[in-house]
TILUM-635037 format. One record per residue (C-alpha): residue number from 1; residue in three letters; x, y, z. Coordinates in nm, 3 decimals. Layout:
<NUM; 'ALA'; <X; Y; Z>>,
...
END
This chain:
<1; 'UNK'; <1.494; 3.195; 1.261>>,
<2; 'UNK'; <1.396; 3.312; 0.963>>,
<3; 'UNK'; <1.653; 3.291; 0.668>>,
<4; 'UNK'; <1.589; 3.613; 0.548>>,
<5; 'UNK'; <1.718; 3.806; 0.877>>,
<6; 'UNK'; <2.130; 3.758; 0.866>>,
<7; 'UNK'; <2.413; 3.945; 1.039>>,
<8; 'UNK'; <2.772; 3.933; 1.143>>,
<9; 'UNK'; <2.579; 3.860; 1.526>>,
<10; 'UNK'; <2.267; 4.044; 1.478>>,
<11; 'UNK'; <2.208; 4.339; 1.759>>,
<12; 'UNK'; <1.823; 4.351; 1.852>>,
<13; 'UNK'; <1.643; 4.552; 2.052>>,
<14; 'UNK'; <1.275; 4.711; 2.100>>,
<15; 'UNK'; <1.196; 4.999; 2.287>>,
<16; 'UNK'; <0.849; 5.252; 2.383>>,
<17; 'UNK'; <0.891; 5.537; 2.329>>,
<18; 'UNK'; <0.718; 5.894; 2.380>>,
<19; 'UNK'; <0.800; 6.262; 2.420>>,
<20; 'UNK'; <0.751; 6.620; 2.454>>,
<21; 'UNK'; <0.729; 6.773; 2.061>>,
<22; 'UNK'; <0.740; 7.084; 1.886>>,
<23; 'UNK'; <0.623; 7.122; 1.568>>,
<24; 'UNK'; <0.975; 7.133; 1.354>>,
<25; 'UNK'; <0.944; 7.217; 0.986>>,
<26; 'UNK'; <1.147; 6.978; 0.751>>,
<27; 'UNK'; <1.490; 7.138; 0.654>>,
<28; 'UNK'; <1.755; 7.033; 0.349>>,
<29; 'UNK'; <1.685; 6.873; 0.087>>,
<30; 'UNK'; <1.835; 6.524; -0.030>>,
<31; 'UNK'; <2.016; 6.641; -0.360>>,
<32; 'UNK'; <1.947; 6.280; -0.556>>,
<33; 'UNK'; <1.742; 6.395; -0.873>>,
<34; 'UNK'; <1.539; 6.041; -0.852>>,
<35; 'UNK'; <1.404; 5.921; -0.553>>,
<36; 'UNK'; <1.481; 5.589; -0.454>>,
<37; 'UNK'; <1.270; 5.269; -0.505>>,
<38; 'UNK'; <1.081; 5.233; -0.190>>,
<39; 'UNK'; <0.950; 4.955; -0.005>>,
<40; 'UNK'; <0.640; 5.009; 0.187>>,
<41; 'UNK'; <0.376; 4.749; 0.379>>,
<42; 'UNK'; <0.122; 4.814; 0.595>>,
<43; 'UNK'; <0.123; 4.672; 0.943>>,
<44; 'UNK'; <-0.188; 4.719; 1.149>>,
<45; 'UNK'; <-0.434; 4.926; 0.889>>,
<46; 'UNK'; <-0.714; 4.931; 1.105>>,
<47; 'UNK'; <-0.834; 4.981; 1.489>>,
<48; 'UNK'; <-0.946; 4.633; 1.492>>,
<49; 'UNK'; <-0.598; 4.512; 1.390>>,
<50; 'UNK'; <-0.407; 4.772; 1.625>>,
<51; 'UNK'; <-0.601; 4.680; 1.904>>,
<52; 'UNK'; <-0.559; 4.311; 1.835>>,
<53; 'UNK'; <-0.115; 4.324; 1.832>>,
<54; 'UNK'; <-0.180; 4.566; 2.137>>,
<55; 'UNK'; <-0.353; 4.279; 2.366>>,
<56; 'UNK'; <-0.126; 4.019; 2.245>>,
<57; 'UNK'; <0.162; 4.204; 2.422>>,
<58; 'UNK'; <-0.043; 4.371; 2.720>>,
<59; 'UNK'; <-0.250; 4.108; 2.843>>,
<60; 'UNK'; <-0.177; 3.881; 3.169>>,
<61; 'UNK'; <0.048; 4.175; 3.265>>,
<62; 'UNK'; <0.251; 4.237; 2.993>>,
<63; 'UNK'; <0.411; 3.908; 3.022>>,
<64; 'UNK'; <0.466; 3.819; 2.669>>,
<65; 'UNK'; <0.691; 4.150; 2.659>>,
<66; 'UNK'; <0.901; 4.002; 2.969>>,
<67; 'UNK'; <0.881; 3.593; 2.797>>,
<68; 'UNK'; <1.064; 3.779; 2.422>>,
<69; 'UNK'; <1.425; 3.713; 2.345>>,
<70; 'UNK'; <1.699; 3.962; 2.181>>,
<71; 'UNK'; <1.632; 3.903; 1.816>>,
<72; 'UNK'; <1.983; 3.723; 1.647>>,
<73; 'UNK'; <2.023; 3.411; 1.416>>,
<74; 'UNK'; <2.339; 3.370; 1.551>>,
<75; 'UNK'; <2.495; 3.404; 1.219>>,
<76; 'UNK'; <2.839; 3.570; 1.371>>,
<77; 'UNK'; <3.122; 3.658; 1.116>>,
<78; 'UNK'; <3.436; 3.456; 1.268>>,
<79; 'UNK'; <3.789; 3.531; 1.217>>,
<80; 'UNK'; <3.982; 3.866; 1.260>>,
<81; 'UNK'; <3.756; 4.141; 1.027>>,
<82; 'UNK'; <3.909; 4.436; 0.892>>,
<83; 'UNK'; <3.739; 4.783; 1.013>>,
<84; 'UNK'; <3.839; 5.001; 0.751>>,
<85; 'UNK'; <3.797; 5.044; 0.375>>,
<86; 'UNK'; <3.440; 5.038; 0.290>>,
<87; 'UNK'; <3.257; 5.281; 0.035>>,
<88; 'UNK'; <3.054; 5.497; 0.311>>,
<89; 'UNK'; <3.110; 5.837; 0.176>>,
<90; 'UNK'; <2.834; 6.141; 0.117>>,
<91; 'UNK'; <2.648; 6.122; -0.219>>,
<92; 'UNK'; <2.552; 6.473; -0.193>>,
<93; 'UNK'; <2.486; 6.820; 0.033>>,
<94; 'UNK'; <2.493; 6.746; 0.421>>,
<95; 'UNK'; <2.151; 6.794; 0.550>>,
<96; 'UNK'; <1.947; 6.724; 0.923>>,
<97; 'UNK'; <1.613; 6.787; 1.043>>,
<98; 'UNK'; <1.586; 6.963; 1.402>>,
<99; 'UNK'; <1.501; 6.744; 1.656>>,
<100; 'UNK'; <1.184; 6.797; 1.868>>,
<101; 'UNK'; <1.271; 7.045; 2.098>>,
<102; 'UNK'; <1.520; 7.234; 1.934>>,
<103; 'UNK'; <1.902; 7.223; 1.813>>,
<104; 'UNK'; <2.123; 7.028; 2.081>>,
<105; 'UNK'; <2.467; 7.153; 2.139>>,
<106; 'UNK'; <2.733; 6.951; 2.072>>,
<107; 'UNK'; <2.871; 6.779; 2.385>>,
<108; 'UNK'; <3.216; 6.699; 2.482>>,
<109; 'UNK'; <3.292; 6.349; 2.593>>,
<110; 'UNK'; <3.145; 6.261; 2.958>>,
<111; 'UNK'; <3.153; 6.014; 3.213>>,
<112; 'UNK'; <2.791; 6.058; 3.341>>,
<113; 'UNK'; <2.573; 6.042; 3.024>>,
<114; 'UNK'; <2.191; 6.113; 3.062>>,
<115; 'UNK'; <1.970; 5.829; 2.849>>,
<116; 'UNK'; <1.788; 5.992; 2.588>>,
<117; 'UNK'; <1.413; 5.922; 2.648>>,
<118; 'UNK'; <1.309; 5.883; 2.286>>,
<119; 'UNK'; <1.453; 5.476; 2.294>>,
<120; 'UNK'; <1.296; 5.216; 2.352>>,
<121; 'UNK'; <1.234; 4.800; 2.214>>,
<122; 'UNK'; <1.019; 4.701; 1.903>>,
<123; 'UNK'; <0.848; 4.414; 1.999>>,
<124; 'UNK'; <0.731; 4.149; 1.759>>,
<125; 'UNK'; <0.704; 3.778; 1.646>>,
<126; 'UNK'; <0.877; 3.547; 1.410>>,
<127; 'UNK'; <0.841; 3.235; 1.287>>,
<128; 'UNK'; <0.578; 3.207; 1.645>>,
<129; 'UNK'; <0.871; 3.320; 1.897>>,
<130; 'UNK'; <0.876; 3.710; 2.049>>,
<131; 'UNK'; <1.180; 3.913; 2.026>>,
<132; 'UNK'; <1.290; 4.241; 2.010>>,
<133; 'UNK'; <1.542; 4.502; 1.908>>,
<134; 'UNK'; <1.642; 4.848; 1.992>>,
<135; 'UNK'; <1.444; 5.168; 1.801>>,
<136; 'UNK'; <1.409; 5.544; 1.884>>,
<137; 'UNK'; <1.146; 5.775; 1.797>>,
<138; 'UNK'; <1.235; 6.020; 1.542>>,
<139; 'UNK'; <1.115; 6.383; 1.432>>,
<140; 'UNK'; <0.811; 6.377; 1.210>>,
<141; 'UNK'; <0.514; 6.593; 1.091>>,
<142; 'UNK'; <0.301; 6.418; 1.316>>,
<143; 'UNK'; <0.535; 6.358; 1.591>>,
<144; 'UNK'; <0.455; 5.932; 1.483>>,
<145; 'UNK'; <0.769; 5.764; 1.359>>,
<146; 'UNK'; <1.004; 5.534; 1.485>>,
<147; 'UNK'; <1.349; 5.476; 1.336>>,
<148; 'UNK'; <1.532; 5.165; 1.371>>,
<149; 'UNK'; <1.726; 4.863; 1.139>>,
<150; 'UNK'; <1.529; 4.729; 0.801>>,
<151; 'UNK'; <1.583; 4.345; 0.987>>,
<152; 'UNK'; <1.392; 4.432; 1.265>>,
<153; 'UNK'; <1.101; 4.514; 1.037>>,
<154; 'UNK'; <1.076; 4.356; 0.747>>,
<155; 'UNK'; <1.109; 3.986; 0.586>>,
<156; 'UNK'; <0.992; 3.896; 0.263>>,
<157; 'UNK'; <0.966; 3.516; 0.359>>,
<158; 'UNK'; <0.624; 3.602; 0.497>>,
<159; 'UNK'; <0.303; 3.707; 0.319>>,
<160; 'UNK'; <0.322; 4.071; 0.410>>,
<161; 'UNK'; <0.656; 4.105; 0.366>>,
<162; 'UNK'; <0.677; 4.311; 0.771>>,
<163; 'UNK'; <0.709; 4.095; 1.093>>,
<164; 'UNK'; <0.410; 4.049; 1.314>>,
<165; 'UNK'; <0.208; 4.213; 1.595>>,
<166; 'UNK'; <0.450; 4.495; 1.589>>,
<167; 'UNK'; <0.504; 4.726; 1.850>>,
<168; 'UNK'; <0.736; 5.036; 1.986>>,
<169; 'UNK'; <0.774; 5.048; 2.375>>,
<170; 'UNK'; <0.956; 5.362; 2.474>>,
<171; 'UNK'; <1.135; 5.366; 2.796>>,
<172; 'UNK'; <1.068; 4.988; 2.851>>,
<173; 'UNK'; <1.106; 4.783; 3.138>>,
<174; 'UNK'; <1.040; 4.498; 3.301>>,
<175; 'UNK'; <0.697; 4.439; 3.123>>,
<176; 'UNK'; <0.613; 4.791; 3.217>>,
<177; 'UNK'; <0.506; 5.069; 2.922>>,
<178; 'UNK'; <0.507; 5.426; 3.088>>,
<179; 'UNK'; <0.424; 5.605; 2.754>>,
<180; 'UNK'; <0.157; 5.315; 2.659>>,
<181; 'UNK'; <0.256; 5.095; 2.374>>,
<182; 'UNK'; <0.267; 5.212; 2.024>>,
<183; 'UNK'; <0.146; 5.018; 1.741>>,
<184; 'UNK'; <0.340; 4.998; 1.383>>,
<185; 'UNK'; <0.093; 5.163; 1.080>>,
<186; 'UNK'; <0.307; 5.117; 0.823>>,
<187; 'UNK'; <0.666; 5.054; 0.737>>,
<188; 'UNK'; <0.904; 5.192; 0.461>>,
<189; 'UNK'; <1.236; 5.104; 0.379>>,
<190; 'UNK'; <1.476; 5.102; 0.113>>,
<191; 'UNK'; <1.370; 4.832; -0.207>>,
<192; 'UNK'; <1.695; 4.681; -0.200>>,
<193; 'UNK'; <1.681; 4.600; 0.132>>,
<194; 'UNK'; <1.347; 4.452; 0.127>>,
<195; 'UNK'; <1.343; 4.236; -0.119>>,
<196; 'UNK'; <1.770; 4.174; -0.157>>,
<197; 'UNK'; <1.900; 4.176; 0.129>>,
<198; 'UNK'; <2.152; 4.458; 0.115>>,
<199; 'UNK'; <2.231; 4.512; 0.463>>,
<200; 'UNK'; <2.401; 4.869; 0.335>>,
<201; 'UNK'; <2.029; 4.972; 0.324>>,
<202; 'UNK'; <1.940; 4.864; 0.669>>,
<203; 'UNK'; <1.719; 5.111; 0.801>>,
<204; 'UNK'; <1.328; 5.125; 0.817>>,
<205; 'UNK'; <1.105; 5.381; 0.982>>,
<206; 'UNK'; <0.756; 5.341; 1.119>>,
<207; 'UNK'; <0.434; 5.537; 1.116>>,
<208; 'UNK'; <0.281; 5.423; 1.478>>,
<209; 'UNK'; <-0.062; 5.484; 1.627>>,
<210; 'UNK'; <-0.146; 5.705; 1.882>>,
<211; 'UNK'; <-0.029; 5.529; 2.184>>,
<212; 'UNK'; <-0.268; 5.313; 2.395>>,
<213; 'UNK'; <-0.325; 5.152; 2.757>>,
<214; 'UNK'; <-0.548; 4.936; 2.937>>,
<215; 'UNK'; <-0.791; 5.180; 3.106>>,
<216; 'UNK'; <-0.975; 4.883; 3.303>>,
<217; 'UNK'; <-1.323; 4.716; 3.301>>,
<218; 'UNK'; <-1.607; 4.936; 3.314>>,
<219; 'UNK'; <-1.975; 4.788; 3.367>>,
<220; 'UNK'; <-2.240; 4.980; 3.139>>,
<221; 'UNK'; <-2.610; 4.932; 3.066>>,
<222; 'UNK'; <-2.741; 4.720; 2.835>>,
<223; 'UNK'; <-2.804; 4.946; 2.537>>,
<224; 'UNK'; <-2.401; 5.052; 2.577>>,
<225; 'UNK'; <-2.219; 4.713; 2.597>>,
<226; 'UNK'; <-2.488; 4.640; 2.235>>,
<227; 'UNK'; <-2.350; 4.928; 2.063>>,
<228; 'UNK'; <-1.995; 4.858; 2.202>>,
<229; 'UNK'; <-1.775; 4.819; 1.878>>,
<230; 'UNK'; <-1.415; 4.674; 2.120>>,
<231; 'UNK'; <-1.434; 4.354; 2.087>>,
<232; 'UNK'; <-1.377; 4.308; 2.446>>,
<233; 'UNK'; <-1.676; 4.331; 2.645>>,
<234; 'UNK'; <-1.873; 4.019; 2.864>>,
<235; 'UNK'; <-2.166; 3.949; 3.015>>,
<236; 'UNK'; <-2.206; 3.842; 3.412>>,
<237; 'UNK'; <-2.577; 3.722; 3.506>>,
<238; 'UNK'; <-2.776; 4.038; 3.392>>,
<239; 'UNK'; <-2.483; 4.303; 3.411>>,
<240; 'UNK'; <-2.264; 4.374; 3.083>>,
<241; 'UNK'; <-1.923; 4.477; 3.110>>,
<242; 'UNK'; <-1.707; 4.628; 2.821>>,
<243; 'UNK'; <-1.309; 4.683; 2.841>>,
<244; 'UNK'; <-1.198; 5.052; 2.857>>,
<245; 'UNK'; <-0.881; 5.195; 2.638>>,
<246; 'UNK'; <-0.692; 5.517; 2.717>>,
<247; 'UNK'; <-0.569; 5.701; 2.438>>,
<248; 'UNK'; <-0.175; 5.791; 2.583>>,
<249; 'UNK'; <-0.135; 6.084; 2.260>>,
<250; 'UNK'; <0.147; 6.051; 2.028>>,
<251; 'UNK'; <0.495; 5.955; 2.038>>,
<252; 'UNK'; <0.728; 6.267; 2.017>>,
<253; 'UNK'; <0.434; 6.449; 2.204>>,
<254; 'UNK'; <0.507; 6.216; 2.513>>,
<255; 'UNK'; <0.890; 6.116; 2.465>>,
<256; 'UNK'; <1.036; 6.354; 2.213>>,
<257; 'UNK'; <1.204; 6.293; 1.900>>,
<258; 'UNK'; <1.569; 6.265; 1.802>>,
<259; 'UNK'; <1.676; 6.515; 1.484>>,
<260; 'UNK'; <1.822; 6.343; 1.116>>,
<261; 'UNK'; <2.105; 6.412; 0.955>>,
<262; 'UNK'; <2.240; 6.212; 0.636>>,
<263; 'UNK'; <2.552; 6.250; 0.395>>,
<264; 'UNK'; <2.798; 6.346; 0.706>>,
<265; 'UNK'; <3.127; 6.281; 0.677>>,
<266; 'UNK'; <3.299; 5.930; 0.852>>,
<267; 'UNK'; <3.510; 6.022; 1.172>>,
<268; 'UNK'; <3.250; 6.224; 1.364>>,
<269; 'UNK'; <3.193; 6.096; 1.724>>,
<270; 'UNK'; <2.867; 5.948; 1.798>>,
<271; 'UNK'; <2.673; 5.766; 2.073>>,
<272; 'UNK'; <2.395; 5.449; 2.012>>,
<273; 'UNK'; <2.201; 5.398; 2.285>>,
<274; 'UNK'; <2.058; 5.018; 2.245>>,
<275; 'UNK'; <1.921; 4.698; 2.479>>,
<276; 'UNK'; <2.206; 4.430; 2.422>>,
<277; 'UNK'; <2.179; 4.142; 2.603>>,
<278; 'UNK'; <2.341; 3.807; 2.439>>,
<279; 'UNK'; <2.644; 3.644; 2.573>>,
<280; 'UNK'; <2.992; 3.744; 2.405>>,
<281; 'UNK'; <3.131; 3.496; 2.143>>,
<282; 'UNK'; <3.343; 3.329; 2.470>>,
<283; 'UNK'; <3.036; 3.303; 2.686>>,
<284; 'UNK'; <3.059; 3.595; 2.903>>,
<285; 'UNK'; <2.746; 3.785; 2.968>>,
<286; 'UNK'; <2.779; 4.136; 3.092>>,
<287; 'UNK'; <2.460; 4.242; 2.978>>,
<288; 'UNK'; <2.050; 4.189; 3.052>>,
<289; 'UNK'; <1.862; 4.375; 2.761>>,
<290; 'UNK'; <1.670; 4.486; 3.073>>,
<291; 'UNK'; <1.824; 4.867; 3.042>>,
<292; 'UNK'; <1.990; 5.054; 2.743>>,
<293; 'UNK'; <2.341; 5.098; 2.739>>,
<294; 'UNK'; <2.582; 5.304; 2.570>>,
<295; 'UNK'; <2.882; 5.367; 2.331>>,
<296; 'UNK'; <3.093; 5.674; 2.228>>,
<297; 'UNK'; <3.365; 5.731; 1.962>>,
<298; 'UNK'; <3.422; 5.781; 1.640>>,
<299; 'UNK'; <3.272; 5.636; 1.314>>,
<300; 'UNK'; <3.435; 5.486; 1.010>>,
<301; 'UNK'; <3.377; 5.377; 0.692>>,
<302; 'UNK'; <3.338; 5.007; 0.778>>,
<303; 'UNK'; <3.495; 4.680; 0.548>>,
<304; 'UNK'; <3.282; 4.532; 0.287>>,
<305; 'UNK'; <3.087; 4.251; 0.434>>,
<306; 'UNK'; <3.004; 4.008; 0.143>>,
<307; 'UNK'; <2.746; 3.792; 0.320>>,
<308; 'UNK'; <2.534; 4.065; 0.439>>,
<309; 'UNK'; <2.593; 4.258; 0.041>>,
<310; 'UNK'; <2.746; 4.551; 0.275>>,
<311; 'UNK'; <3.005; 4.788; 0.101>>,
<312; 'UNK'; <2.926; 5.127; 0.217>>,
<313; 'UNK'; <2.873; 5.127; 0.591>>,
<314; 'UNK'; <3.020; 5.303; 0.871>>,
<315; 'UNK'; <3.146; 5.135; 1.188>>,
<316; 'UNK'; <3.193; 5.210; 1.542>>,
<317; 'UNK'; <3.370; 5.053; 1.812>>,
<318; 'UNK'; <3.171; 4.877; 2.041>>,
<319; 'UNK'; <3.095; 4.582; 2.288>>,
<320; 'UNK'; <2.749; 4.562; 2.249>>,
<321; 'UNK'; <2.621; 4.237; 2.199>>,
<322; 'UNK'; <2.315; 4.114; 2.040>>,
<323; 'UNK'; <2.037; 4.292; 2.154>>,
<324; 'UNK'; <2.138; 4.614; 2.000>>,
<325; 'UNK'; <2.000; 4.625; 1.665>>,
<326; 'UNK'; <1.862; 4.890; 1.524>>,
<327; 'UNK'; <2.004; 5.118; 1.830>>,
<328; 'UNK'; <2.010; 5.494; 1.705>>,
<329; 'UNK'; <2.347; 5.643; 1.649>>,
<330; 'UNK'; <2.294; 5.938; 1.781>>,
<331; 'UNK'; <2.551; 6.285; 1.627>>,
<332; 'UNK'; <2.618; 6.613; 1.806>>,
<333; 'UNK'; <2.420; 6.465; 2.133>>,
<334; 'UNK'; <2.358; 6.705; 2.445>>,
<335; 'UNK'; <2.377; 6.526; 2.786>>,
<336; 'UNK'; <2.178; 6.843; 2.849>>,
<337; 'UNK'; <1.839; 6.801; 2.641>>,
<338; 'UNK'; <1.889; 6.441; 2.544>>,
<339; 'UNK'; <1.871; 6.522; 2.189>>,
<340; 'UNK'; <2.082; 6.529; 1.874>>,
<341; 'UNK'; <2.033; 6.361; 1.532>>,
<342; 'UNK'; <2.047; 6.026; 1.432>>,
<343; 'UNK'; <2.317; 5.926; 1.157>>,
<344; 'UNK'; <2.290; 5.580; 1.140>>,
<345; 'UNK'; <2.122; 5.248; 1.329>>,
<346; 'UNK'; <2.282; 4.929; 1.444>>,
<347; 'UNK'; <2.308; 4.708; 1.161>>,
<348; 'UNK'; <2.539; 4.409; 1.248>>,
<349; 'UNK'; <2.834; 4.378; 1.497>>,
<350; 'UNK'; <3.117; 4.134; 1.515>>,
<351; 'UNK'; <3.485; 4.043; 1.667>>,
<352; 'UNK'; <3.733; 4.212; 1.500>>,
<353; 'UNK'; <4.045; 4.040; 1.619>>,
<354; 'UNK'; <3.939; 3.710; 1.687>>,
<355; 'UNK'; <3.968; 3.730; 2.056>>,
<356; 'UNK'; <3.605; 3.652; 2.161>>,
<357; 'UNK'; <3.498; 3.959; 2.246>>,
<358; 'UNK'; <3.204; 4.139; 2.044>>,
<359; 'UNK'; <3.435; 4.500; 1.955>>,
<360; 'UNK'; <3.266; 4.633; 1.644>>,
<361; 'UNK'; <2.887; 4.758; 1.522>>,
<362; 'UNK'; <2.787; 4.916; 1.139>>,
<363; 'UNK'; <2.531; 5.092; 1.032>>,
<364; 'UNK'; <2.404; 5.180; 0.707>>,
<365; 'UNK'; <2.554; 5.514; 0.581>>,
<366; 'UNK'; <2.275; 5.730; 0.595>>,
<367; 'UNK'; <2.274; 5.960; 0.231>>,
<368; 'UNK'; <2.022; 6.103; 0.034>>,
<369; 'UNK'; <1.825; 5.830; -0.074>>,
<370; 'UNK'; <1.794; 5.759; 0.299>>,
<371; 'UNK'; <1.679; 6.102; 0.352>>,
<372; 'UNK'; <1.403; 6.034; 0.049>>,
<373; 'UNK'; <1.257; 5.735; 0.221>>,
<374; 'UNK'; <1.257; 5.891; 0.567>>,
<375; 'UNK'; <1.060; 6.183; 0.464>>,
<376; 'UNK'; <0.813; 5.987; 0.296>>,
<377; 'UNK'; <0.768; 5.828; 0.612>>,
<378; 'UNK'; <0.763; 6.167; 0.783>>,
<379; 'UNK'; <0.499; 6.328; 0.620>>,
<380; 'UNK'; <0.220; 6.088; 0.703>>,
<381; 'UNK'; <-0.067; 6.116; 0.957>>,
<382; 'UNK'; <-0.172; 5.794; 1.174>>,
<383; 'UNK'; <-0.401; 5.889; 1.427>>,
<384; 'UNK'; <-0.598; 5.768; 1.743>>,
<385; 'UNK'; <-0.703; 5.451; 1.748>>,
<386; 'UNK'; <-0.925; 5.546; 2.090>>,
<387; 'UNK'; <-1.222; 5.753; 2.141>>,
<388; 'UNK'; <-1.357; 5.965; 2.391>>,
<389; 'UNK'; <-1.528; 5.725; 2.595>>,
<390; 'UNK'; <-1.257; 5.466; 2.544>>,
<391; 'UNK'; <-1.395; 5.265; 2.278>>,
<392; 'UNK'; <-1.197; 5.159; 1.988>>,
<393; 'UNK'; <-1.274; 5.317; 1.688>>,
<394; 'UNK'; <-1.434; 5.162; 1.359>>,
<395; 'UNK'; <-1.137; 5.283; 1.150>>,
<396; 'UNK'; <-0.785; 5.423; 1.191>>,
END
């Protein structure tokens, strides 16, 4: 694994994702007079390149997607940890952005707990082995970002500084992509996390194409299949064949997106929805990564973690295992609409009293410089990487 990606037993997951948007305007405003130092690479910046990471994972059936592991170095904190006592606290005026959709009403603890449909895996490949981690699409301006943890993203060990062939599945499973897959533009996330490793900045979010699927093999005349600009495309005898794309429209139009908040106060109830799937410190494994799972209750201003440079992030009870990173914590959630706003992402996870048994995940405290960099993010157009006809197009 690569060096650069540590945790107390890192939580991955990867999700598609798509669904039904309004347009919301941007509300609050993050009260930090300077903005902070951003990191920002780009991931696929061009058809050629989007349609390239979307093959990789969709050919032969999508069995590369089935063949990828939870994403975890296995670098688990052991010993009893302390839960309480870190620095998580607001650095300004509460804010959130509506969610697609409208406002959610808060919702009381329940049994029976309806999935939201905005989560989903990121998909990618490290050091030449595929893995994933958990994600959710978000509210934008162009109904085209995906939230989920800074690890599962980025890693300055490699040229680019972002992970390869890059890709957000929403409602995942089994190699299947209902919502077509969704392929990372660009990524931005906070400086310090990018290039030092300060897991209290842990958070990235995603500009993603329009999403696409196979639309099949179509056979065309001559003069066609010459001016055919896909890169796919054969010849049989004298007939000429080109491969077909369908344009599957844009995340939150398809799946939705969850609302943002940042600078809430610790002790609010919450759920994260995330893909876990590794076995439990004493070799029990209760989970597949195959469907999301949940957990409820109350944050808290998590312990200092020294290794990970972690001093203000919240915690959560919880037995999800690795498999679970970058999971949405999701405040103020209606079973109802699905939707609330997302406070935080699954950072790292650990056993707090020794016993085995993964009982703890952080996330970064989302405040106003988390706010800054998400809006950045928020405000840009990606577009269709498909035309018409179902031919790539030149440029994206």
């Amino acid at each position: 694994m690569n060096t650069a990606v540590k945790r107390l037993a890192l939580p991955l997951g990867g999700a598609i994702a798509a669904t039904s948007m309004i347009g919301a305007t941007l509300v609050g405003t993050a009260s930090a007079t300077t903005a902070p130092a951003k990191k920002v690479v780009s991931m696929a910046s061009s058809a050629a390149e989007a349609q390239k990471v979307s093959d990789f994972w969709t050919a032969n059936g999508g069995a590369k997607f089935k063949a990828a592991a939870q994403f975890t170095d296995n670098a688990q904190q052991s010993g009893k940890v302390k839960l309480g006592g870190g620095d998580a606290a607001p650095d300004g005026k509460a804010g959130v952005v509506p969610p697609i959709g409208g406002e959610p009403k808060v919702t009381a603890k329940i049994k029976n707990i309806n999935l939201p449909k905005t989560i989903g895996k990121v998909f990618f490949v490290a050091d030449g082995n595929l893995y994933w981690c958990s994600a959710s699409s978000v509210q934008s301006k162009y109904h085209n970002l995906v939230a989920t943890a800074g690890h599962c993203v980025f890693d300055e060990n490699i040229q680019n500084g972002a992970l390869d062939y890059w890709v957000f599945v929403p409602g995942y499973y089994q190699g299947k992509a209902p919502w077509g897959v969704y392929v990372g533009k660009a990524a931005y996330t906070h400086y310090d996390f990018a290039v030092y490793e300060d897991f209290d900045s842990d958070y990235a979010f995603v500009t993603v194409y329009n999403g696409i699927s196979f639309g099949g093999i179509k056979q065309v005349d001559k003069e066609t299949y010459d001016n055919w600009q896909s890169p796919l495309k054969s010849t049989r005898g004298e007939n000429y064949y080109v491969a077909v794309f369908k344009d599957a429209g844009r995340l939150g139009d398809n799946v939705g997106g969850q609302g943002f908040t940042w600078n809430q106060k610790p002790g609010q109830p919450v759920y994260v929805f995330g893909y876990p799937a590794a076995a439990h410190p004493d070799g029990d494994t209760p989970f597949t990564g195959v469907t999301p799972k949940w957990c409820y209750g109350k944050t808290f201003a998590a312990a200092p973690a020294a290794a990970f440079k972690a001093e203000a992030q919240i915690g959560l009870k919880c037995s999800m295992t690795a498999g679970s990173s970058g999971a949405p914590w999701i405040l103020k959630y209606s079973n109802t609409k699905r939707l609330g706003y997302i406070n935080g992402v699954t950072s790292l996870i650990g056993d707090a009293d020794g016993n085995g048994r993964i009982d703890f995940s952080t996330s970064p405290y989302f405040d106003s410089e988390t706010y800054a960099i998400y809006k950045a993010a928020a405000n840009l157009w990606s577009g269709s990487i498909v035309t018409s006809n179902g031919e790539l197009v030149k440029k994206a």
